[in-house]
C-alpha positions in Angstrom: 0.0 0.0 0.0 0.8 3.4 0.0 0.8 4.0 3.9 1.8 2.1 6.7 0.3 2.1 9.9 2.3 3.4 13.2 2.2 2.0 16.4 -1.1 4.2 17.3 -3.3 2.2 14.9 -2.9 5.8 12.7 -1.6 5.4 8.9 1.8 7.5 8.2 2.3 8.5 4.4 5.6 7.3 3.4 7.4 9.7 0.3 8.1 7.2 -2.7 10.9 8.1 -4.8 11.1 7.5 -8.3 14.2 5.3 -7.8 14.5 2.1 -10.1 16.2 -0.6 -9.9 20.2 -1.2 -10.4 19.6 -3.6 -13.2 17.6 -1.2 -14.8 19.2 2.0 -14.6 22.9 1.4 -13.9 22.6 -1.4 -17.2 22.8 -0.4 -20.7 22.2 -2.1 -24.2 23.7 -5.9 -23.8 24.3 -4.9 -19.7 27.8 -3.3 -20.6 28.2 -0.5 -17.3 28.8 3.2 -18.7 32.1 5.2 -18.6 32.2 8.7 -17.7 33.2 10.2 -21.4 32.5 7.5 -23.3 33.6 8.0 -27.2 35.8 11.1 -25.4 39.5 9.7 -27.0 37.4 8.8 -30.9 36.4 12.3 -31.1 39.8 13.7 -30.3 41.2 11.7 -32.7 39.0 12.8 -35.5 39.6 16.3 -34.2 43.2 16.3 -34.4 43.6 14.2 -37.8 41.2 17.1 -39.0 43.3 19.7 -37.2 46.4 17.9 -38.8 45.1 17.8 -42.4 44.1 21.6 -41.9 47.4 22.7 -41.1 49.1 20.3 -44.0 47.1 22.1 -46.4 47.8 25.4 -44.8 51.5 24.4 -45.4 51.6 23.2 -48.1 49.9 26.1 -50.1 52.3 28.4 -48.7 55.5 26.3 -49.8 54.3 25.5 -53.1 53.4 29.6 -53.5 57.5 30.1 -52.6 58.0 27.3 -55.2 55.6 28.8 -58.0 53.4 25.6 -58.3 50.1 25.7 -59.9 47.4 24.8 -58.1 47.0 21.1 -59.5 50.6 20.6 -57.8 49.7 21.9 -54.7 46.3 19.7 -54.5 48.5 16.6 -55.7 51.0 17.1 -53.2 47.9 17.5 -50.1 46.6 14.3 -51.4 50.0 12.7 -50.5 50.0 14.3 -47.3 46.6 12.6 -46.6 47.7 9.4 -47.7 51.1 9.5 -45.6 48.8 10.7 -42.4 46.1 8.0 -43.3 49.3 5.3 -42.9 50.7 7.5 -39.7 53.8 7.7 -41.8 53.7 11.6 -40.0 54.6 10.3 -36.5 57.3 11.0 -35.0 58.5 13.2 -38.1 58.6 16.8 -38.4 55.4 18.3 -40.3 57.7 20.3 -42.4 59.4 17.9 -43.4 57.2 15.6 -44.7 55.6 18.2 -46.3 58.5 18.9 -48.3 58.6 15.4 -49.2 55.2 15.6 -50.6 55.9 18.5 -52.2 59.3 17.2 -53.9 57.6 13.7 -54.7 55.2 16.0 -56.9 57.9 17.8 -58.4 59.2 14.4 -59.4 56.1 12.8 -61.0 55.3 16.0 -62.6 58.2 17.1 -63.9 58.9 20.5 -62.5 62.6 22.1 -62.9 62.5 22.1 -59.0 65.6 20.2 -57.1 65.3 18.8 -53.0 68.2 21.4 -52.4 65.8 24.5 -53.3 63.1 23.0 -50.4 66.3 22.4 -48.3 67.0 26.0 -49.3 63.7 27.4 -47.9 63.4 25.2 -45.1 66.6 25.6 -43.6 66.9 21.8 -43.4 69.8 18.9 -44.1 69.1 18.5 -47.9 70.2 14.3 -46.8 67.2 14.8 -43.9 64.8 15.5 -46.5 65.7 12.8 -48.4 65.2 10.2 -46.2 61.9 11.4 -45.7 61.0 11.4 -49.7 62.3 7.7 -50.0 60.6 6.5 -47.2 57.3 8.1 -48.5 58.1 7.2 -52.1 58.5 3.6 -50.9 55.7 3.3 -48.2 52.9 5.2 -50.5 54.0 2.5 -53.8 54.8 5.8 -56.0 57.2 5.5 -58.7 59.1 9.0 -58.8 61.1 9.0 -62.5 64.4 9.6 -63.2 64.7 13.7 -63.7 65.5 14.7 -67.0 68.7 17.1 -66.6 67.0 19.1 -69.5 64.4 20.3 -67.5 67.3 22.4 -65.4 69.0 24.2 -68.5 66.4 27.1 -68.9 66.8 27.8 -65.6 70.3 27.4 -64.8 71.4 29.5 -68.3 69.1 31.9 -66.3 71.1 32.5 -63.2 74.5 32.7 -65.4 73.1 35.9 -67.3 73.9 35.1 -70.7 71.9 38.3 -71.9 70.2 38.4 -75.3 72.6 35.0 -76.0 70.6 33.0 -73.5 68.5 31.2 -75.9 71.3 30.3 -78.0 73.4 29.0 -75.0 70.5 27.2 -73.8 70.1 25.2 -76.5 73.8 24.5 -77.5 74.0 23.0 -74.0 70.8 21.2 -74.4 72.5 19.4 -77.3 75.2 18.6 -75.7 73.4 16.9 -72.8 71.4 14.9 -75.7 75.2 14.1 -76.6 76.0 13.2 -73.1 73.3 11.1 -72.5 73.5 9.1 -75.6 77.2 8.2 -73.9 75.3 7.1 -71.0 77.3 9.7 -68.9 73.9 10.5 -67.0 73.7 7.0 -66.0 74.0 7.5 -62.2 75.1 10.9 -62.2 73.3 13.9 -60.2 71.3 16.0 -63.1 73.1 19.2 -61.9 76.5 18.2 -62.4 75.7 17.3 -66.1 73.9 20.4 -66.4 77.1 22.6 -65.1 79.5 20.8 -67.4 76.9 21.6 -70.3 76.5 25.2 -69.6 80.1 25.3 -69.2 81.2 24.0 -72.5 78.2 25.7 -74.4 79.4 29.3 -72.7 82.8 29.3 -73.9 81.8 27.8 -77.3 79.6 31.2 -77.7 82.6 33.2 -76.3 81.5 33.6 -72.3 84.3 33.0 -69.9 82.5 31.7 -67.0 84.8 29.6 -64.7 84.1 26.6 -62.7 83.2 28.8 -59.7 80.6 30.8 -61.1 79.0 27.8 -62.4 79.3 25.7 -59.1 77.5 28.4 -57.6 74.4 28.2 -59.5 74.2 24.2 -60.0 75.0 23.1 -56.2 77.4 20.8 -56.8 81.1 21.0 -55.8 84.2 21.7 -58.1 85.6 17.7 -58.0 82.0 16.7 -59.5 81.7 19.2 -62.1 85.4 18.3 -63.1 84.9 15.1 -63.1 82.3 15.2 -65.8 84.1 17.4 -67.5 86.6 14.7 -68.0 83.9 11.8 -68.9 83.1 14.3 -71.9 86.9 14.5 -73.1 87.0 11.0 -73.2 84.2 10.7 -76.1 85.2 11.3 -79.4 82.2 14.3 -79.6 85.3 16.0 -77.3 87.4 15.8 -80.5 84.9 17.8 -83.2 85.3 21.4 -83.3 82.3 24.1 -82.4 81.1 23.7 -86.5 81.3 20.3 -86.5 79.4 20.1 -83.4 76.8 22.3 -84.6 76.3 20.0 -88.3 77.6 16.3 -87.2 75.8 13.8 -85.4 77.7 11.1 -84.4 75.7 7.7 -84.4 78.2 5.5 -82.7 78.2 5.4 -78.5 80.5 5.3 -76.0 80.8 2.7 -73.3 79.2 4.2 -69.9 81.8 6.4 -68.0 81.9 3.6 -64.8 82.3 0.4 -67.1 85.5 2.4 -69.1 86.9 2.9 -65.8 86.3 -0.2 -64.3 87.9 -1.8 -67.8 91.3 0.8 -67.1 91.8 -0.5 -63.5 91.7 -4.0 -65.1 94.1 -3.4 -67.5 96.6 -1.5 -65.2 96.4 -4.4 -62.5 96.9 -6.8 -65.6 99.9 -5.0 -66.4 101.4 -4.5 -62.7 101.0 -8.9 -63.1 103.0 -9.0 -66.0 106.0 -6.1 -64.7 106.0 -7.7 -61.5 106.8 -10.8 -62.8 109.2 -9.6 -65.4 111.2 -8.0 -63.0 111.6 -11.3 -60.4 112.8 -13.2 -63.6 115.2 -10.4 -64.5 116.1 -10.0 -60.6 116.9 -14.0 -60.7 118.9 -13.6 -63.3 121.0 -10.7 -62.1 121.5 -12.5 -58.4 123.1 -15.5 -60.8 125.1 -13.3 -62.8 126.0 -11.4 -59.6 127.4 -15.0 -58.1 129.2 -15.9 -61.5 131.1 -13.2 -61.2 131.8 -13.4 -57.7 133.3 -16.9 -58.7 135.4 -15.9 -61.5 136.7 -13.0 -59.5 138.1 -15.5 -56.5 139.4 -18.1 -59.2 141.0 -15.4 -61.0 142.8 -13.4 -57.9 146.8 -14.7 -57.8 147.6 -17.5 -55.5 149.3 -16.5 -52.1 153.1 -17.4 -52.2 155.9 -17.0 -49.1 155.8 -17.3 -45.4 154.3 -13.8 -45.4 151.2 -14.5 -47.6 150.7 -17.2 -45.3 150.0 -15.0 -42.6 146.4 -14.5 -44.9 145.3 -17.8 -44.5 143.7 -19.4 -41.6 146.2 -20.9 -39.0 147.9 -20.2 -35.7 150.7 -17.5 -35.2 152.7 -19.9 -34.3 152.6 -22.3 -37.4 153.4 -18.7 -39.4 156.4 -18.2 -37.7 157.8 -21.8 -37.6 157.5 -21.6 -41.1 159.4 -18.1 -40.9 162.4 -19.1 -39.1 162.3 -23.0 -39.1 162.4 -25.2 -36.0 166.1 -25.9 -34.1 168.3 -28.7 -35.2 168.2 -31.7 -32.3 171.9 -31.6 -32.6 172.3 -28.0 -31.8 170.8 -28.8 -28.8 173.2 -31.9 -27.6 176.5 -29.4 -28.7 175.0 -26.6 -26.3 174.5 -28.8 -23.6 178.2 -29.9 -23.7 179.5 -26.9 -24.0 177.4 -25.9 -20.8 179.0 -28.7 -19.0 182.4 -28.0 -19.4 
């Protein structure tokens, strides 16, 4: 009932409280108990991968503006960035970093004239760190960045070396002789700068500009040993050997072996030929060490016998052998007379 009855006989009203049971209220769904924030650590994450995305694209678009990238480079290169943060390839990395690396792998599969040095340039970053990034993403995201065409650097490069109302003309004297170049595999494993500096180089003094190797290291990024050393691969083909006219009108058809495998055949040969010295010169130093003895021999056959007591003394043997033979022993009979003569 609703009231209970005291110990006067009189009913007491009793307050009911709309309290249920703890299988009903403390229970939800399949009986699982509540927790305080449930769904609290979901909804940060979607916040902060949306938060994260936001500020990619915010980065992006201001690096790619430095850069000059159109817009269909700079949506490209977010779309990476969402891939890499879908596959938490952005933990424990720097933001800017891998933002650079998106930005670069777009440069690659487009085929800007933009190297990893001019985002290591603006970042202020190892150009080696930014690297590592790009490969891992390359590799992790299954995208096939090309092989840069050194080409695409000439129009710039000629640029920054002011060739003045000649820069066309440079630009594409040195564009030929990277076609040249690359037809003599010397690009094979080579830095697309370095071929581009030994280009311009060539092509500037064939059109009458002095530029040194300075100037030009200054504008490719690379140092002086590299730039020579390509220089060098080229003097080695026989394009090397054609003068500026016959440059300009000849093609030559044939090709040359690549740099490496030349170099690797000229190390053969010299160690072939250090063999064959080295064993010339053991045969002709046996043969001087028995010439060296037979002459020894002759000399001590040919050198005059010792005669006399006095040449003796040369030869092995006592002092006193030498001088028995020098004054002779004493006659027994000698002896006998002195004794006699003592007695007397």
């Amino acid at each position: 009932g609703n009231s209970l009855k005291g110990s006067d006989g009189r009913p007491q009203a009793v307050l009911r409280l709309p309290f249920q049971s703890p299988s009903a209220s403390c229970l939800t769904g399949a009986g699982k108990t509540p927790t305080l924030g449930g769904g609290f650590h979901v909804n940060l994450g979607k916040e902060s991968r949306a938060q994260t995305l936001q500020n990619g694209r915010r980065q992006i678009h201001h690096l790619g503006s430095q850069l000059q990238l159109n817009q269909h480079c700079l949506d490209t290169a977010f779309n990476f960035f969402k891939m890499a943060v879908s596959k938490h390839l952005t933990r424990g990395r720097r933001m800017a970093h891998v933002i650079a690396a998106c930005l670069y792998l777009v440069c690659r599969t487009e085929g800007t004239p933009h190297m990893l040095l001019d985002l290591s340039d603006l970042l202020q970053v190892n150009v080696y760190v930014l690297g590592k990034t790009f490969l891992l993403l390359a590799r992790e995201l299954c995208i096939n960045a090309p092989a840069i065409d050194p080409c695409l650097y000439i129009p710039r490069f000629a640029h920054l070396l002011e060739f003045g109302e000649k820069n066309h003309e440079v630009s594409m004297t040195a564009l030929r002789l990277l076609q040249r170049m690359k037809r003599d595999w010397m690009h094979t494993g080579r830095r697309p700068s370095g071929l581009c500096g030994a280009a311009l180089l060539v092509a500037a003094r064939m059109h009458d500009f002095r530029r040194t190797v300075k100037e030009v290291i200054s504008v490719v990024k690379v140092c002086e040993s590299t730039l020579r050393k390509r220089l060098t691969e080229f003097e080695d083909t026989p394009t090397s050997q054609l003068t500026v006219d016959e440059f300009m009108k000849i093609d030559l058809e044939g090709e040359c072996d690549p740099p490496s495998y030349t170099a690797g055949q000229r190390k053969l040969r010299m160690k072939q030929l250090e063999q064959v010295l080295s064993k010339k010169l053991e045969d002709v130093e046996g043969e001087i060490s028995s010439y060296q003895d037979a002459i020894e021999s002759e000399l001590e056959n040919s050198r005059p016998k010792a005669k006399g007591a006095l040449a003796s003394l040369t030869r092995d043997g006592s002092v006193e052998d030498s001088a028995s033979s020098l004054f002779g022993e004493e006659d027994p009979e000698d002896e006998e007379l002195q004794a006699a003569a003592s007695h007397l």
